[in-house]
C-alpha positions as CSV (number, residue, x, y, z in Angstrom):
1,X,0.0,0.0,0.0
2,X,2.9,2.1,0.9
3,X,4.5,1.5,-2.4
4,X,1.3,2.1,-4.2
5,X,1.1,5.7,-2.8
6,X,4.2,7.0,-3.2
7,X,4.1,5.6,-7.0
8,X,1.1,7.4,-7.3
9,X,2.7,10.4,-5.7
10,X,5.5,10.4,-7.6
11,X,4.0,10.0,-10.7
12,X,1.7,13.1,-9.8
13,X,4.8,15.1,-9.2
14,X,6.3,14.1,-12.4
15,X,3.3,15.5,-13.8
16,X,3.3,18.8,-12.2
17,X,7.3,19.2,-13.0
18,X,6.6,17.9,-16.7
19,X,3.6,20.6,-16.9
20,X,5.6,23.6,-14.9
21,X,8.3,23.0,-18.0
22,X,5.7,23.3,-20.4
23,X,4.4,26.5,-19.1
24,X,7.8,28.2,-18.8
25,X,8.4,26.9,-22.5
26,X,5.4,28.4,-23.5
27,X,5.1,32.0,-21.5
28,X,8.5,32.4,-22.6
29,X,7.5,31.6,-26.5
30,X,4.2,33.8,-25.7
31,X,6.6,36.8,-24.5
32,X,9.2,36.3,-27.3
33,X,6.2,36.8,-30.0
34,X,5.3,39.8,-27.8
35,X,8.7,41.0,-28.3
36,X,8.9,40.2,-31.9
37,X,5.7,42.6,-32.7
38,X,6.5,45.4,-30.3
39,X,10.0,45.8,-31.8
40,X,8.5,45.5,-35.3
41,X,5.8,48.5,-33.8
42,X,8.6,50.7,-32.2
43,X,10.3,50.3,-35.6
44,X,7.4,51.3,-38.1
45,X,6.2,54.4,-35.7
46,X,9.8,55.7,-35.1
47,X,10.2,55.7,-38.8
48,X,6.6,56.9,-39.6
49,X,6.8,59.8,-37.1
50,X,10.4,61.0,-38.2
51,X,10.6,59.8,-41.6
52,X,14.0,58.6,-40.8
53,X,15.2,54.8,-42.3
54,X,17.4,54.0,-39.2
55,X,13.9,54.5,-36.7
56,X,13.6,51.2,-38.6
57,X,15.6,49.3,-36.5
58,X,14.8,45.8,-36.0
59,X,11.6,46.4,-38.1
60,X,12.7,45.0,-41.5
61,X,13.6,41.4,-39.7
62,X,11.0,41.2,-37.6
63,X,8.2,39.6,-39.3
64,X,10.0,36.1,-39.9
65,X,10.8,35.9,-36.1
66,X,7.3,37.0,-35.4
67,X,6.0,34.3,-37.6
68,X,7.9,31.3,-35.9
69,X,7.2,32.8,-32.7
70,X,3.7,32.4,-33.5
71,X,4.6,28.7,-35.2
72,X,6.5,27.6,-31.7
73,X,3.4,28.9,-29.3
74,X,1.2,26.4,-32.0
75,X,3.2,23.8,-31.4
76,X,3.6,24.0,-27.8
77,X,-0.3,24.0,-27.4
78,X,-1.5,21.3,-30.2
79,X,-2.9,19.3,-27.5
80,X,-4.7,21.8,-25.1
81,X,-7.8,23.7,-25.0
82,X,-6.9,26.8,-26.6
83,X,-7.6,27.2,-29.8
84,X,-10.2,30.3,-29.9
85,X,-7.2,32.0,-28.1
86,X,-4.2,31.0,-29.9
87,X,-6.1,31.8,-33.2
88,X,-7.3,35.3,-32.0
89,X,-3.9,36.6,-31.0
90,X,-2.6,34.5,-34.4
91,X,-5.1,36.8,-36.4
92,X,-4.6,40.1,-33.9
93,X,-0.6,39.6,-34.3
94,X,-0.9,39.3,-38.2
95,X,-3.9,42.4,-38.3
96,X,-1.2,44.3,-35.9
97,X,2.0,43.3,-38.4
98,X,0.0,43.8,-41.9
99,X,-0.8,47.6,-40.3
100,X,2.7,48.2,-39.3
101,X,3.6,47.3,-42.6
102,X,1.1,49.1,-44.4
103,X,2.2,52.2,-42.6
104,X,5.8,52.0,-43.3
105,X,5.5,51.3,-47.1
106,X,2.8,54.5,-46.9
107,X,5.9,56.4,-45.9
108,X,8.8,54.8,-48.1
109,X,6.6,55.7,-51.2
110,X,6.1,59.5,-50.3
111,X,3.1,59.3,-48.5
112,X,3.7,60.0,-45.3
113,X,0.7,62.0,-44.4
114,X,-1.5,59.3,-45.3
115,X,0.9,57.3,-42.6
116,X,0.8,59.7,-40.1
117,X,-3.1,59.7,-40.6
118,X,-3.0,56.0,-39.8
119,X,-0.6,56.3,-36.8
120,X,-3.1,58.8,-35.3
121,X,-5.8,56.9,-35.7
122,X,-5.0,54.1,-33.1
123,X,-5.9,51.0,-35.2
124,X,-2.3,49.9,-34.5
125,X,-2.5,50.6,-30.8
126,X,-5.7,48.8,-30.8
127,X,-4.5,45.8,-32.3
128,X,-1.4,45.4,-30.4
129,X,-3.5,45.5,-27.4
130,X,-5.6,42.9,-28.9
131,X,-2.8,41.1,-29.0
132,X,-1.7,41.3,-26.0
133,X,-4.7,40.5,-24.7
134,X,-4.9,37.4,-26.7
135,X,-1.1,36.7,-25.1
136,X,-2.0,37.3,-21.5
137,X,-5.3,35.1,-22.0
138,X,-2.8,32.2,-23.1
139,X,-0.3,32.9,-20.4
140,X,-3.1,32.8,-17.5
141,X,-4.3,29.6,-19.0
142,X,-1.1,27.9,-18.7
143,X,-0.6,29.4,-15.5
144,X,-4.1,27.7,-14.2
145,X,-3.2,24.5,-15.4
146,X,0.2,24.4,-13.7
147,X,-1.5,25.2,-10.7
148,X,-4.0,22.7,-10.8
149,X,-1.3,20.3,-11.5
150,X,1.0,21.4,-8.4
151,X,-2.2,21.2,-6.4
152,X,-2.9,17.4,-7.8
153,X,0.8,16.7,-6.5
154,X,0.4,18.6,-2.9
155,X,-2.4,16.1,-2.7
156,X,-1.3,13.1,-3.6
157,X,1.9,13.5,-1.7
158,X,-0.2,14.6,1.6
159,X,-2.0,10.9,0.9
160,X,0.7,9.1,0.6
161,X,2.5,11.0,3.4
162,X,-1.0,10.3,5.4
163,X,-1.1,6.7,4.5
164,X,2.7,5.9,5.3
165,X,2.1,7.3,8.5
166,X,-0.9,5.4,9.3
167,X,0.8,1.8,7.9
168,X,3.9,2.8,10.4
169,X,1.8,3.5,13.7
170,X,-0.4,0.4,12.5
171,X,3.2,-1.5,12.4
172,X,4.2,-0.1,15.4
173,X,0.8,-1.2,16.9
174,X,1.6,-4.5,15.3
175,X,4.9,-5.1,16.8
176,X,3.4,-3.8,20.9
177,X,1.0,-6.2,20.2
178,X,3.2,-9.3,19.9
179,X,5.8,-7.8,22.1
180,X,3.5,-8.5,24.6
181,X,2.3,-11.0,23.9
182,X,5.4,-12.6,23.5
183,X,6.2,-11.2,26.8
184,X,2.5,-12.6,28.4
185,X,3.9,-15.8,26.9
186,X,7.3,-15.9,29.0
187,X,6.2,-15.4,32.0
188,X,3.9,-18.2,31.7
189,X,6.6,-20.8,30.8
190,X,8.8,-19.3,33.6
191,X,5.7,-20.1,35.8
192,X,5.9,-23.5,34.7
């Protein structure tokens, strides 16, 4: 019984360790694709609001990184309950890149105003906060089911903790008992 609890146990805390790797992998994923779009948005409105290339920065790479950061996140959660989420920020983080983009090329063809009009408007800001919406969504959900899991292996080792206990007090109750009676069982022969 005592071996059948602490399997049980340990397998519950194999669990929770293999799960609390999984979230890390995934919040970290979740806040490099955050990254990946708010470089790509600090790029495209420094350049839009100064007309200068080297605002650009990081902006001209970022949309490849952006994309596997997004591919990586899918892949971490194939098997888990999130698909209305991961799509949304999938489509917000591609609405939020395709704006970006549309403003920069707005400015690199001479039509800056027409950028600047966009910029102003907030439909980037609105998207990226979408997005990040989508992004916090995922990362609470991982978050809940790590600490469900970490729960499941608090109680499973309190059970097997509990039942050890009880199996070594009923042993030790065990062990009185035929001390005794062992000793009940000398002083008879001595008596004879």
């Amino acid at each position: 019984a005592v071996v059948g609890l602490s399997v049980a146990a340990v397998r519950a805390y194999a669990r929770a360790t293999a799960q609390a790797d999984h979230t890390l992998a995934v919040r970290s994923e979740v806040r490099a694709w955050i990254e990946a779009l708010l470089d790509a948005e600090t790029g495209a409105r420094g350049y839009v609001a100064s007309n200068d290339p080297p605002f650009l920065g990081p902006y001209p790479d970022t949309a490849t990184p952006e994309r596997e950061h997004a591919a990586r996140v899918r892949a971490l959660l194939r098997d888990e309950a999130l698909g209305a989420e991961l799509e949304a920020a999938d489509r917000d983080g591609r609405a939020a890149l395709a704006h970006l983009s549309e403003m920069v090329e707005l400015t690199r063809t001479g039509h800056r105003a027409d950028a600047m009009t966009l910029l102003a408007a907030g439909t980037g800001k609105r998207r990226m906060d979408a997005f990040r919406r989508d992004a916090e969504e995922i990362r609470s959900y991982e978050a809940s089911v790590l600490a469900s899991n970490q729960a499941n292996a608090r109680a499973w080792a309190r059970t097997a903790g509990g039942g050890s206990l009880a199996l070594t007090l009923l042993a030790c109750l065990l062990l009185g008992g035929a001390w005794r009676r062992e000793q009940a069982h000398r002083a008879r022969v001595m008596v004879l």
